[in-house]
TORMAR-513196 format. One line per 10 residues: number of its first residue (from 0); their letters; for each residue x, y, z of C-alpha. Coordinates in Angstrom, 1 decimal, m for minus. Layout:
BEGIN
NUM> A> X/Y/Z ~ ...
//
This chain:
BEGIN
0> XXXXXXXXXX> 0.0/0.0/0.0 ~ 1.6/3.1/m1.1 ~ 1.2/5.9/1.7 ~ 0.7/9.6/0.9 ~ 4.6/11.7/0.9 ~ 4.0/13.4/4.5 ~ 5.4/16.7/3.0 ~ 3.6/16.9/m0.1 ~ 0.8/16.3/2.0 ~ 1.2/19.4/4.5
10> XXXXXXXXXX> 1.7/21.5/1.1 ~ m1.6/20.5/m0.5 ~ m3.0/21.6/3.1 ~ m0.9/24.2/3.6 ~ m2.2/26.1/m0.1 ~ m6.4/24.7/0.3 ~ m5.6/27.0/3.6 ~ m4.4/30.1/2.1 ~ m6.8/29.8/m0.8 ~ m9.6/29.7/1.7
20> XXXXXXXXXX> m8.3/33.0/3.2 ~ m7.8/34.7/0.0 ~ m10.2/37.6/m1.1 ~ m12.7/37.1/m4.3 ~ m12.1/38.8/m7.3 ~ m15.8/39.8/m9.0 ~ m15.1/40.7/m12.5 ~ m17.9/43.2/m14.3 ~ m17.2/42.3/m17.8 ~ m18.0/43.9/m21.4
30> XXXXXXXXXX> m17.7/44.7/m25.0 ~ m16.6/48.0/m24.6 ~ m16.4/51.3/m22.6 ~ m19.7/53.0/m22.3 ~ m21.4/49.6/m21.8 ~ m22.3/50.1/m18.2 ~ m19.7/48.2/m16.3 ~ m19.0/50.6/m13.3 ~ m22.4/51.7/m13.0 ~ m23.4/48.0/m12.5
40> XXXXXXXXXX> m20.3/47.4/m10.5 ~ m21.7/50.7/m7.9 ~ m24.8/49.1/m7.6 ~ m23.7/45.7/m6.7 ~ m21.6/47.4/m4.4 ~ m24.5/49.7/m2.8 ~ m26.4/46.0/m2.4 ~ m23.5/44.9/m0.6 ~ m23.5/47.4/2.1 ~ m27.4/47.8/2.7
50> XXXXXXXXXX> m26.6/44.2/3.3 ~ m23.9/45.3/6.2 ~ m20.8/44.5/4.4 ~ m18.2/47.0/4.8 ~ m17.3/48.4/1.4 ~ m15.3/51.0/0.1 ~ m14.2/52.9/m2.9 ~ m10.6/52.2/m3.6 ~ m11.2/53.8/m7.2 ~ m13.9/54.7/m9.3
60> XXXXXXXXXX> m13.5/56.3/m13.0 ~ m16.5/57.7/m13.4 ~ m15.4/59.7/m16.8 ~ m17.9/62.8/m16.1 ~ m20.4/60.5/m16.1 ~ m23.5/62.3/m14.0 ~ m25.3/58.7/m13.3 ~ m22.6/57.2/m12.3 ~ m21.2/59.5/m9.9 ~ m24.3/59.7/m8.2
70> XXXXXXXXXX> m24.1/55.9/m7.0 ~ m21.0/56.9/m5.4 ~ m23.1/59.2/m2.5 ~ m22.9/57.7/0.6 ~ m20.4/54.9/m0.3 ~ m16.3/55.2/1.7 ~ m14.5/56.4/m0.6 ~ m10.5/55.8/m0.3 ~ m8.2/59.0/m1.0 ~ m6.0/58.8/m4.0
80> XXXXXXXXXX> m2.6/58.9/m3.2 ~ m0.8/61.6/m4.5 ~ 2.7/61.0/m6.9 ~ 4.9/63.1/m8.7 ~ 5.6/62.4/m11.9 ~ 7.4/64.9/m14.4 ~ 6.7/67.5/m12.5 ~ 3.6/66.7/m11.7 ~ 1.0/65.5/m9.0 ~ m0.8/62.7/m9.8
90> XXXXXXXXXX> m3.6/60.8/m8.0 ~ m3.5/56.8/m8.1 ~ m5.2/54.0/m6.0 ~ m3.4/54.0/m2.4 ~ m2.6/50.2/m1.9 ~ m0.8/51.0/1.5 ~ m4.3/52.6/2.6 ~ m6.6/50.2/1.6 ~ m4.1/47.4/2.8 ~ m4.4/48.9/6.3
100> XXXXXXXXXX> m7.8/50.1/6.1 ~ m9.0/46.0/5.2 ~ m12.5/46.8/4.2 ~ m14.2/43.5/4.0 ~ m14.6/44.3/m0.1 ~ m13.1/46.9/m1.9 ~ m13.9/48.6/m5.3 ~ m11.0/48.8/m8.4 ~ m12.0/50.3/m11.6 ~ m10.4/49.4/m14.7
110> XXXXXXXXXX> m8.1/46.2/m13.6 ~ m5.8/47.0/m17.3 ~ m5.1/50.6/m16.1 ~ m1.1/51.4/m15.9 ~ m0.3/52.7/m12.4 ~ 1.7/56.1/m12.5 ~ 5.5/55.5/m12.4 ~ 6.6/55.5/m8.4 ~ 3.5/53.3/m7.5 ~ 4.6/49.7/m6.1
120> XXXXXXXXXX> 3.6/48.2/m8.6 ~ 3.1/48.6/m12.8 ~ m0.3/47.4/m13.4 ~ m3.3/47.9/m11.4 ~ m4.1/44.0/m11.7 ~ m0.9/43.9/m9.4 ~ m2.3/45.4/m6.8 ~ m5.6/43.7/m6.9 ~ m3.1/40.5/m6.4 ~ m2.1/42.0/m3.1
130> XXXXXXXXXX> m5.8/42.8/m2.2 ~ m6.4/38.9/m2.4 ~ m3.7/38.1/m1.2 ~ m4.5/39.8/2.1 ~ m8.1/38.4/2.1 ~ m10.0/41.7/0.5 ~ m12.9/40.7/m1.8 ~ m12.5/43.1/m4.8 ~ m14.8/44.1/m7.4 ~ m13.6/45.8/m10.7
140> XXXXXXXXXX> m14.3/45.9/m14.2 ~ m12.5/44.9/m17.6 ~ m13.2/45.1/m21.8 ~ m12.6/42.5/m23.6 ~ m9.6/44.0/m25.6 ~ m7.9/44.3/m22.6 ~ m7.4/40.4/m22.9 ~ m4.0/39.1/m23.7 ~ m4.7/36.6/m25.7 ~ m7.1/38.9/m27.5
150> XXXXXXXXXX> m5.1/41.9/m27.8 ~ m4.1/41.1/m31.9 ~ m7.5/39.9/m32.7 ~ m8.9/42.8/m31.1 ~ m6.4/44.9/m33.2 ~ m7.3/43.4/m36.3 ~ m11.4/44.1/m36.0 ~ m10.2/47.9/m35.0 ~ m6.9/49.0/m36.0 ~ m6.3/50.2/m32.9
160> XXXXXXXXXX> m3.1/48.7/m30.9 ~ m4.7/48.3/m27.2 ~ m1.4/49.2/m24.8 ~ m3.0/48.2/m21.7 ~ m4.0/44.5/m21.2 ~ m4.4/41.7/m18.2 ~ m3.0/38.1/m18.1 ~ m5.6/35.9/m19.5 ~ m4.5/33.7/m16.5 ~ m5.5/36.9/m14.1
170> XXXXXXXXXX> m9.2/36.8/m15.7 ~ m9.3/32.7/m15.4 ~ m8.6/33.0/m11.7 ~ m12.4/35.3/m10.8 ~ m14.2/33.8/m8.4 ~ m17.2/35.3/m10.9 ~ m17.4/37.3/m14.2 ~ m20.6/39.2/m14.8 ~ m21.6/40.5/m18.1 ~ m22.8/43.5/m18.8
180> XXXXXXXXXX> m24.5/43.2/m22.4 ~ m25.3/46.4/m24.4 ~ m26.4/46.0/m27.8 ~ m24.3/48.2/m30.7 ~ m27.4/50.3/m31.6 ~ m27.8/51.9/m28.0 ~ m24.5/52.0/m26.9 ~ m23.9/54.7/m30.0 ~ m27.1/56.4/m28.8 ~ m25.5/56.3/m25.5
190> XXXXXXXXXX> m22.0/57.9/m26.9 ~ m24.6/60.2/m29.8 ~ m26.5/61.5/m26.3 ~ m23.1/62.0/m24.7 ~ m23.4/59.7/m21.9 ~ m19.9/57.9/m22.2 ~ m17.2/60.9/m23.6 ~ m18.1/64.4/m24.2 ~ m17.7/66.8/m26.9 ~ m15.2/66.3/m29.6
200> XXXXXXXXXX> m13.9/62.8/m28.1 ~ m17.6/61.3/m28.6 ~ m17.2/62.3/m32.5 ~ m14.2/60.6/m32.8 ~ m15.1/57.6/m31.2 ~ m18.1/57.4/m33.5 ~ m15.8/57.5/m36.2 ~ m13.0/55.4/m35.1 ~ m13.0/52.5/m32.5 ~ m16.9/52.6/m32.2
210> XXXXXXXXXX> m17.8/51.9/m36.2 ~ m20.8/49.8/m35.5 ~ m19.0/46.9/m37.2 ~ m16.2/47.0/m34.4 ~ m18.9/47.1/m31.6 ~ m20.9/43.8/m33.4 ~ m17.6/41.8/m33.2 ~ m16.3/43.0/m30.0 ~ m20.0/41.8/m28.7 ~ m20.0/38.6/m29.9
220> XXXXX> m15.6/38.0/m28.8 ~ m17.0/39.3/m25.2 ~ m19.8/37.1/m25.0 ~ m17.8/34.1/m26.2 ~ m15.1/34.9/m23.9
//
């Protein structure tokens, strides 16, 4: 009878332990800006602390977006730590704070974003490692041409070059992924009306990455994904 190796044994307990203390990752997922991924991301959160859970706002981009600032009222919301860079002050999610603040879950927009040079660490999908790590649930939000493995595909359907992308391994590892499913035809209304960039940008995009025929394929690549 062959008997289990004693030490592999305590390091199959010893990671099952560590994974049960580790925070889970809630993914909002979609096609596209302008879709309604951090709105639905605020409102799950909201939910979550009528509920008692203790929530707070590591970062929110809300992109002058009136409805979606509003959820934010009456929501902790985490101060954005303050770098220099070129001469500059810049504001960034403040890991250190929300590390020692703990909140039971905590809210990070945009898991592709580049942090600003003099953070800990390059990508903001880092630091949501190091949330988990420490046992904070985190909620944040991600297009599906910030994928990897998508990134030339993606390119191809556009001709836009996406810079900022996650590990395809990072999105594998949510505990959940939610969809939030817009069809093309009112998410240009939505960008016509104003309600995801303003002025000359929303022009542009109407021209450029949000062709209808770029929004019909990135649709079906996030809804296959």
């Amino acid at each position: 009878m062959n008997r289990p190796d004693p030490d592999a044994l305590l390091d199959r307990l010893q990671r099952e332990e560590a994974e049960s203390q580790r925070g889970r990752l809630k993914i909002f997922f979609g096609a596209s800006a302008g879709v309604g991924k951090t709105y639905a991301m605020l409102q799950a959160a909201r939910r979550r602390a009528d509920e008692g859970i203790d929530v707070v706002v590591g970062i929110v981009e809300t992109h002058g977006r009136i409805e979606t600032a509003a959820l934010l009222d009456g929501l902790d919301v985490l101060p954005l730590a303050q770098i220099d860079y070129r001469g500059r002050r810049l504001g960034e999610f403040d890991l250190d704070a929300a590390l020692a603040r703990k909140p039971q879950l905590i809210l990070v927009d945009e898991l592709a974003h580049s942090n600003v040079h003099g953070a800990r660490h390059l990508k903001r999908w880092q630091d949501v490692h190091e949330l988990l790590d420490a046992g904070i649930d985190v909620y944040t939000t991600v297009n599906v041409q910030h994928l990897e493995s998508l990134n030339d595909v993606v390119a191809q359907i556009t001709g836009v070059q996406v810079r900022e992308t996650i590990p395809d391994g990072v999105f594998d590892r949510a505990d959940e992924v939610e969809l939030i499913d817009l069809p093309p035809d009112d998410l240009l209304d939505r960008l016509r009306e104003g309600k995801v960039y303003g002025g000359a940008k929303s022009q542009q995009a109407l021209t450029e990455f949000f062709r209808k025929g770029n929004l019909i394929a990135l649709r079906q690549l996030a809804l296959r994904a």
